[in-house]
Structures are given as C-alpha cells and as structure tokens.
C-alpha positions, 0 to 999 in steps of 0.5 A, a space after each residue: 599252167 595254174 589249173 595244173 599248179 592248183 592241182 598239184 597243190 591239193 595232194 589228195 586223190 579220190 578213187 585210190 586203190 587200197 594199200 598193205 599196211 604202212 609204217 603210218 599212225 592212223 589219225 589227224 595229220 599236219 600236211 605242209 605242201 610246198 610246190 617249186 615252179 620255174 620262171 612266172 609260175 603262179 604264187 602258191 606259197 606254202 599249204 597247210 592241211 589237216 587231214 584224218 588218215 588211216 595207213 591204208 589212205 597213203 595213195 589218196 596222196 598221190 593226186 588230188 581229187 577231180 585231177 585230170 591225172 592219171 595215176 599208174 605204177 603204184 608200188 607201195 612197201 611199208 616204209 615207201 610209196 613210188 607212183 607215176 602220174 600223167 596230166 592233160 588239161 587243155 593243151 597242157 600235157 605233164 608227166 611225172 614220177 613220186 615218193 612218199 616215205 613213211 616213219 609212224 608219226 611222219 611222212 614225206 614226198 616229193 613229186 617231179 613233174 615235167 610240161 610237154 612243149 608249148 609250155 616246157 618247165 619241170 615243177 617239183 612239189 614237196 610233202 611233209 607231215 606229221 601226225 597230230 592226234 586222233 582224229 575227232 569222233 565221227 571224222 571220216 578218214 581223207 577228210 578235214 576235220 571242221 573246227 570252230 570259229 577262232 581255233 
C-alpha cells in the first residue's frame, strides 16, 4: 500500500503520448500534490514541485514514472484532460479514473483510486497549480529545475 501511495504522489509520467494543444502557458509550474488514504495509510502530507512544462506535457501528469500503472482512455479537449489508470504491485491491485482542467496559468486534477480485496480502500489524490515563470535557460521540459543552495 506505500509503494502505491509513493507513486501516486510523484504524479509525473514517462512514456505519455503527445496531447493537442491545451489551454496551458508553457513554463515553471507550482504542483501542490494532496492524496486522502482511509484508515492507517502512510503519511504523506502535502507535496510540492516544480516542474517545467509545455501544453503538450499534460499527460505526463497522468502517473508518475517507473509506475507500474497503466494508463488508458485518455481524452484530452483544450479545457480538460479524463484518463483511466489500472495498478498491480505485488498483491495489490487498483484501479481508477482522473480529471485534470486546465485554465492558462492553472490546472487542477483529481484521481480516484479504488484497492481490490485483501486491501479494499478508495485513495483520492488532488492536484493544483499554477504557473510561476519561465522556465530557466537550458531547462528541459517535465523536469525540475535546480536551484542554489538556500533558495
């Protein structure tokens, strides 16, 4: 169950297809990564990134990299992204569906997740940001930028 919550807090894919143009500024964005996980679920607390993107980086967000999720039924508009997501690890199966809304300088997401038996339990996880700046020179997109010590 942490494995799957460890992934699901990353929120960055590898792999994505590309998407038609969104309603998204290319740019450094602010993600702020909430997940909500019944009963003794691990603490995962809010996360924050920074993460270069163009508009057609938005699938990129469906799951993160290395996941051993599936990512299907993707249907991306200008205003709107819907996936559907299926997970295996171990004995643990999951499955679950995803919106993600765009407006310019913001997007937000939310995925729903649903555990198969032994494990039984439904995780929401929430996505918010907002474009902060250009990206720095020579900053690849879906990558975070570095910074200097003490920024």
């Amino acid at each position: 169950m942490r494995g799957l919550a460890i992934l699901l807090l990353s929120a960055w894919a590898a792999g994505a297809t590309a998407a038609p143009k969104v309603n998204l500024e290319e740019g450094l964005w602010r993600l702020n990564i909430e997940m909500e996980i019944p009963g003794k679920g691990p603490e995962t607390g809010p996360l924050r990134r920074d993460i270069c993107l163009r508009p057609d980086d938005v699938a990129r967000l469906a799951v993160p990299p290395n996941s051993p999720c599936t990512v299907s039924g993707v249907e991306i508009t200008a205003r709107r992204m819907r996936w559907k997501v299926a997970c295996e690890q171990g004995q643990m199966r999951s499955a679950g569906v995803g919106i993600m809304e765009f407006g310019g300088r913001e997007l937000s997401s939310a995925l729903v997740i649903t555990t198969a038996e032994p494990y039984a339990m439904t995780i929401k996880q929430s996505m918010t940001g907002q474009r902060i700046g250009p990206c720095p020179p020579g900053t690849a997109t879906g990558t975070t930028p570095l910074r200097r010590y003490g920024q």
